[in-house]
N, C-alpha and C positions, 0 to 999 in steps of 0.2 A: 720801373724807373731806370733801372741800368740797363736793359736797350735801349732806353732813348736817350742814354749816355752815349750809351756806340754809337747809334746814329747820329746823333751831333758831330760827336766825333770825326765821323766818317766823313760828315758833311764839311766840317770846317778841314778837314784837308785836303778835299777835292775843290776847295774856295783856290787854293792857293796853287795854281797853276803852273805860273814860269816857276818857282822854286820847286816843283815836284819834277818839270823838266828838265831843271839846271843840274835836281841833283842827279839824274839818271843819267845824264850826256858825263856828269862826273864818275859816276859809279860803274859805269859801261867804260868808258877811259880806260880808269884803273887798273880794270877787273881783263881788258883784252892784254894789258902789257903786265898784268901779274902773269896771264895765259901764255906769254911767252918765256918769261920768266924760269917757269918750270919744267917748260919744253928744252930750257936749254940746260936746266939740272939734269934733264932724263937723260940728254944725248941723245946717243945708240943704243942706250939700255931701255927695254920694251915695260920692264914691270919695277918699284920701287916701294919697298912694305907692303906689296899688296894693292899696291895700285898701277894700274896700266896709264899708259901715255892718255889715252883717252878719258881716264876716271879722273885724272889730276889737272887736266883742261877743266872736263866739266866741273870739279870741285871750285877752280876759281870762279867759275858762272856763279854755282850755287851762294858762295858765299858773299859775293856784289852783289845777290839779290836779296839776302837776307840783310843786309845791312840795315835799308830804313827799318824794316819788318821787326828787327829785332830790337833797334835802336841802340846799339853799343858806346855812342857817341851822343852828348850836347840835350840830352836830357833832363834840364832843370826847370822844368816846370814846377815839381812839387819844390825844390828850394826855394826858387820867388814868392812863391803860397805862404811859406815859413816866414820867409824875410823881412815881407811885406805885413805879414800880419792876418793875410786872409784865411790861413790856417785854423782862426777863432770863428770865423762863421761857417765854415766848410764843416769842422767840429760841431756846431751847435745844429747841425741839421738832421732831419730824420732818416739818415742812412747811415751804411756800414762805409767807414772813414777807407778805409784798406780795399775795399769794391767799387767804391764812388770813384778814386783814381783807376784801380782794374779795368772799370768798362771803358774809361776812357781812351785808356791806352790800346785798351782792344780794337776801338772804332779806327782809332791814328792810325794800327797795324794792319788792319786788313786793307785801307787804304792805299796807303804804302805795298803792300802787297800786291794790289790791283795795278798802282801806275809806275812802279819802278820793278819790283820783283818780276813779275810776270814778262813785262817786256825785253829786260835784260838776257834772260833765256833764251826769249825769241831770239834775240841779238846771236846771240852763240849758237844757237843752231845754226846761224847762218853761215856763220863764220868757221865754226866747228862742228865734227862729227862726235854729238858728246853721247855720253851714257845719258839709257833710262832703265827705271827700274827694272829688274830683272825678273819678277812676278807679280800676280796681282794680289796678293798676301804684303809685299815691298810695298806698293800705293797704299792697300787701303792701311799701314802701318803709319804712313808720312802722317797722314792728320791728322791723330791724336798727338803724333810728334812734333810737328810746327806748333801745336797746339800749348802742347805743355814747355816746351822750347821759348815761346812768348809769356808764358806767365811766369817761368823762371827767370827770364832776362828784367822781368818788372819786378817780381820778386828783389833782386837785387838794386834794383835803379832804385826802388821804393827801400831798400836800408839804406844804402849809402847816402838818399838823397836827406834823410833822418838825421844827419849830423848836424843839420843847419837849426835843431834846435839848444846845439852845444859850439857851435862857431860859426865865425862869419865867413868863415873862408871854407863855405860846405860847396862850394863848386872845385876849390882845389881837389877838396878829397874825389868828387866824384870824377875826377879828369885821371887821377892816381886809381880810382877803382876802374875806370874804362880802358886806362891801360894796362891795368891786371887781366880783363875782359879780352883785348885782343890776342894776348900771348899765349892764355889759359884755356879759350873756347876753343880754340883751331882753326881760328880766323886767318894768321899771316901763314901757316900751312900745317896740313895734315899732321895729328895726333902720332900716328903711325909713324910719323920721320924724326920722332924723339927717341930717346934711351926708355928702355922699358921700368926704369926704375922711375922714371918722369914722368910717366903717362901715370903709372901707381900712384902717384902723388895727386896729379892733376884729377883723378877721379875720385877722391878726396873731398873735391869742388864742385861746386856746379857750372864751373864753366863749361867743362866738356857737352854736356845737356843741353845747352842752348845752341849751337852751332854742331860742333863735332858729329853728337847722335844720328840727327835729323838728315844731313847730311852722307852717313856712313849708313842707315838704311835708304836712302834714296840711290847710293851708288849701288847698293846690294854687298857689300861687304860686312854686314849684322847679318849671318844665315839664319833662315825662317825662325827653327830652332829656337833662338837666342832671341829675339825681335820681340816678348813677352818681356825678358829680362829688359834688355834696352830699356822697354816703355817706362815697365815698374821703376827704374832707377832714374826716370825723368818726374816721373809722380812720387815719389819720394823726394826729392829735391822742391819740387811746388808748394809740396806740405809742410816740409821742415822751414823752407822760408816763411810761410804766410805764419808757423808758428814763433820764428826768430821776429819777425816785424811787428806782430801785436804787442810782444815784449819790450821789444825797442820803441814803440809808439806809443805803450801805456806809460815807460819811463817820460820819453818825452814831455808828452801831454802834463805829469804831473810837473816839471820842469816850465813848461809854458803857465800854469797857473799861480804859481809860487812867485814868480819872474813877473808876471803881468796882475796878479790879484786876483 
């Protein structure tokens, strides 16, 4: 039953065509004048935390493509569900309430992944000489890391979008937690160009895990070594969500019955 969530999924995103393209001509935009952006931080200076003029180009690519992928933004689907009240039949069906949205999101993401992610790279190769992994231990590392990177990012979109059973204004919160999302993952730039006392804090969170990680073994700055670690501290974060949100959802839930009869 949840594959043929994702492939619905999958399906209903590839329906919708010009907005798959509007957003990619967007996210390609952005992503080449963040690319210069940076180049004029660097200068004349060849390396910056650990990263070369070329890893900090491709890091803008990377993270224009993971945008739809991850979804950092405009994610309320499961708040209309609440709001609306569909929440009570989604509930009453013979599946797991926290996986039924999961595979869905999964379907949306790999889509996204397909028609914006992947082509945006291309973009930049063309335009830029960017980094690629440095080993083939770096690749086969990425996919469990995109992997768990996406269910942390749902993780998240799925608590926050959970307020909507305690206010009506549950897309404020989520527009407040997406802007936590951007500054916290290392989305507007590299982990590494914070104070070291800030990044301590920030790996505290799961932001870092959904962008930063995945990203920083793809440039090859996670040595081999430590690329175990990395993972386990992205599947720690997957786990400790799905167990914050069952909590948060069986509260809920009993709030929606008390509230409704």
């Amino acid at each position: 039953m949840y594959l043929a969530l994702v492939r619905l999924a999958l399906q209903r995103t590839f329906t919708y065509r010009a907005a798959t393209l509007a957003g990619l001509a967007t996210n390609a935009f952005f992503g080449l004048l963040r690319a210069y952006v940076l180049l004029a931080l660097f200068g004349a200076r060849q390396n910056v935390a650990g990263y070369s003029v070329r890893d900090a180009v491709t890091y803008t690519g990377l993270t224009q493509a993971l945008i739809a992928y991850i979804a950092i933004w405009g994610w309320w689907d499961l708040i209309r569900s609440i709001r609306t009240g569909d929440v009570a039949t989604d509930l009453s069906r013979p599946h797991d309430y926290y996986w039924y949205w999961a595979a869905q999101d999964v379907g949306r993401a790999l889509a996204q992944f397909v028609l914006r992610g992947l082509p945006i790279m291309v973009l930049y190769a063309l335009f830029y000489n960017i980094t690629l992994p440095p080993t083939p231990l770096h690749w086969l590392a990425l996919i469990p890391s995109l992997a768990c990177a996406l269910l942390i990012s749902f993780g998240w979109r799925f608590l926050y979008s959970l307020a909507a059973f305690w206010t009506q204004d549950a897309i404020g919160v989520g527009r407040a937690a997406a802007t936590l999302t951007t500054f916290l993952s290392g989305f507007l730039m590299p982990l590494a160009f914070f104070p070291d006392w800030l990044i301590t804090l920030m790996h505290f969170t799961p932001f870092p895990a959904m962008i930063n990680t995945p990203i920083e073994i793809y440039l090859g700055l996670v040595r081999e070594s430590d690329l175990p670690l990395a993972l386990a501290e992205q599947v720690w974060w997957v786990l400790a969500l799905i167990v914050v949100n069952r909590v948060v959802l069986s509260a809920g839930v009993r709030r929606l019955v008390i509230q409704g009869g």
